[in-house]
C-alpha positions as CSV (number, residue, x, y, z in Angstrom):
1,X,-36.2,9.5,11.9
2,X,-32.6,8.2,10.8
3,X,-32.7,4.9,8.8
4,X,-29.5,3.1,7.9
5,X,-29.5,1.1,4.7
6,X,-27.0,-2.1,4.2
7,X,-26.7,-2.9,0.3
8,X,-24.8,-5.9,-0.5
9,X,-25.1,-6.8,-3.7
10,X,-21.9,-7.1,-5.6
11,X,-23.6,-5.5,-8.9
12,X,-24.0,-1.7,-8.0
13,X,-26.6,-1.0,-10.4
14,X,-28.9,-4.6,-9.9
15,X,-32.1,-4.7,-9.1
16,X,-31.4,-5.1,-5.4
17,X,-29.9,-1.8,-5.5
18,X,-32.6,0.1,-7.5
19,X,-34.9,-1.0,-5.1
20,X,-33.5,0.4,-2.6
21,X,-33.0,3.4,-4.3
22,X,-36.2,4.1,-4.3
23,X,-36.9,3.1,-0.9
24,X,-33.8,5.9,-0.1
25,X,-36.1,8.2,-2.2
26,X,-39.4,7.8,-0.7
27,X,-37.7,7.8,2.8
28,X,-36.0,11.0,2.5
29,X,-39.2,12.6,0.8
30,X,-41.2,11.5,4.1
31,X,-38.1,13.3,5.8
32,X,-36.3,11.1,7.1
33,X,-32.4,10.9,7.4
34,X,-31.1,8.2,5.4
35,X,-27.6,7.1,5.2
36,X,-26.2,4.2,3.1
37,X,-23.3,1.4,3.7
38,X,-22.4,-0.7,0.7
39,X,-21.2,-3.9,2.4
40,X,-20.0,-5.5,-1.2
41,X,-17.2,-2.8,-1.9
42,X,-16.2,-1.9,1.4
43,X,-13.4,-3.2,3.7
44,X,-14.8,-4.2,6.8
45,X,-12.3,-6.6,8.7
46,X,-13.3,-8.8,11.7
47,X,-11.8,-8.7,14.9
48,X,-8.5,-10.5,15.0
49,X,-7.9,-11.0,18.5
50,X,-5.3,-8.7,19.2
51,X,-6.3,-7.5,22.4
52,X,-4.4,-4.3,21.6
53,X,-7.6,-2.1,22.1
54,X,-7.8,-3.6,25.4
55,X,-11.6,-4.6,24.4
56,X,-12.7,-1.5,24.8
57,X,-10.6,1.3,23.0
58,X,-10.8,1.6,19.5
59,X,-8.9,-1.3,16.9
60,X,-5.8,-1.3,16.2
């Protein structure tokens, strides 16, 4: 099974993130395919509006 983990807690070593940690660990122990997006430190815009991408291309 693939399982995609969101973390978003500003403190990268917090409890929220320990815990899921160990939910990373016991899921890839069980075999599954884990893959992790940290949604605090990374840059993740919204759509502007633009209509360059035509709504379906990729954006600008």
């Amino acid at each position: 099974m693939k399982i995609v983990i969101l973390t978003g807690s500003p403190q990268k070593h917090g409890s929220s993130n320990m815990l899921a940690e160990q939910f990373i660990k016991g899921a890839k122990e069980a075999g599954n395919s884990v893959s992790v997006i940290d949604t605090a430190h990374c840059n993740v815009k919204p759509c502007t509006g633009c209509v360059r991408c035509g709504y379906g291309g990729p954006c600008a």
